[in-house]
C-alpha positions in Angstrom: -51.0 43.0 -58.6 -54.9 42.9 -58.2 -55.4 45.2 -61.0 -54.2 42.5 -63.7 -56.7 39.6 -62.2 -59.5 41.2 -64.1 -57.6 40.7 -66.9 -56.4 37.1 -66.5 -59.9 36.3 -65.8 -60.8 37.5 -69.0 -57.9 36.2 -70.6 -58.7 32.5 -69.1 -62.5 33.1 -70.0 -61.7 33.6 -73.8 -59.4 30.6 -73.6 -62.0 28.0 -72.3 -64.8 29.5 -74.8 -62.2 29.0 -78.1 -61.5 25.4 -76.4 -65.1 24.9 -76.0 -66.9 26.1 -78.9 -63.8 24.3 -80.8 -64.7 20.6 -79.6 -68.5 21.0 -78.8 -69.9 19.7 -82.2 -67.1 16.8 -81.2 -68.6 16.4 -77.7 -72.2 16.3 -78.0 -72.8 15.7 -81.9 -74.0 12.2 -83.3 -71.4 10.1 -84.2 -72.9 8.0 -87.3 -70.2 7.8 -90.1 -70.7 6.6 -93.3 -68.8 5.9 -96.6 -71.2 9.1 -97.8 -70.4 11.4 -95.2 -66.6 10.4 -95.3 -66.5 10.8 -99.2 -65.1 14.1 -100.7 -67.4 16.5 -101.6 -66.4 18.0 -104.8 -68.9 20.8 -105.5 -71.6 17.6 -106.2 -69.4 16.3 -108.5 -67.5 12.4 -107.9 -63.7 13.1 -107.5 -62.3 12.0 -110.6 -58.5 12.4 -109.2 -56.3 12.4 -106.8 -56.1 15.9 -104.2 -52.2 15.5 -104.5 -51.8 15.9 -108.0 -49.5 18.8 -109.5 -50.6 22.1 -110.8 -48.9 24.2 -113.6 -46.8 27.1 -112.6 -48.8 29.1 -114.7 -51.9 29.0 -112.4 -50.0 30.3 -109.7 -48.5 33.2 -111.8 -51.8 34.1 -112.6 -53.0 34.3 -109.0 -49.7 36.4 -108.2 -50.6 38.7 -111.0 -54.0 39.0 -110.2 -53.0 40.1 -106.8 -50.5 42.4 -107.7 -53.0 43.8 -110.0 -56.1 43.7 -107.3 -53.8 45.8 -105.0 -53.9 48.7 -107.6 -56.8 49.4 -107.0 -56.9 49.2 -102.9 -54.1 52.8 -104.2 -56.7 54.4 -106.0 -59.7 54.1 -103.7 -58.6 56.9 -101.2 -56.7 58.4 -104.4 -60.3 58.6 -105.6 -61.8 59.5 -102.5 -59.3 62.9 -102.1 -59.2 63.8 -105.5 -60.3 67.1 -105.4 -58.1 67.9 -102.5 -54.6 66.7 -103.8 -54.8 68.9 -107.0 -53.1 68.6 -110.1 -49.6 67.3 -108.4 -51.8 64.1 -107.0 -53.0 63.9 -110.4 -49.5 63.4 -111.9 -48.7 61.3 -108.8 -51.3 58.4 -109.9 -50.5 58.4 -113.5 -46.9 57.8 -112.7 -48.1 54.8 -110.5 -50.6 53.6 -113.6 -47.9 54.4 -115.9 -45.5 52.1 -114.3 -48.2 49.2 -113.2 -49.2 49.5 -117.2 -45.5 48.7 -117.9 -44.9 46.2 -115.9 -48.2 44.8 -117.6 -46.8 45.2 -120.9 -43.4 43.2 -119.9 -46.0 40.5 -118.8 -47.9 40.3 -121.8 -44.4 40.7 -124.1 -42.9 37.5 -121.9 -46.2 35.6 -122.8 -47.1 35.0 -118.7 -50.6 35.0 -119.8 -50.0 32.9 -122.5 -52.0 29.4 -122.0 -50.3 27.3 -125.1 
């Protein structure tokens, strides 16, 4: 058993430090609110709307797309990186994974997802 107190010491060390580098700005920090510092900041621009209003289903379709599309490319880094070593057969290997991303693209384009009427 005294093998594991080092590591409960540590353990109860990184607790306190998240609890206190959490809360210290709320312990020792100046306390002066105002309507200026309570306002939200909107990239220096006044809020002209409410933060609960709804979004169209269309920006979140483009963030899935762009994801699904961004993730391509995290493939064909080490694809890139061994190139020379996987030969013509890794060759084929990528083409049939741009060949199908490049269809599902098409289908996206044909179903209008990226269509903004």
């Amino acid at each position: 058993m005294d093998q594991y107190i080092p590591i409960a010491i540590i353990g109860l060390i990184g607790i306190v430090a998240g609890v206190v580098f959490a809360n210290i700005n709320r312990w020792i920090g100046p306390r002066r609110p105002s309507d200026e510092k309570l306002s939200t900041y909107e990239s220096g621009m006044e809020p002209v709307r409410s933060a609960r209003e709804r979004f169209s289903v269309k920006f979140y379709l483009v963030a899935m797309l762009f994801i699904v599309f961004d993730i391509e490319i995290v493939f064909m880094y080490p694809w890139a990186v061994r190139f020379r070593d996987l030969g013509f057969f890794g060759y084929i290997e990528m083409m049939v994974f741009i060949g199908i991303l490049l269809i599902g693209y098409l289908y996206i384009l044909r179903k209008g997802a990226l269509r903004w009427d």
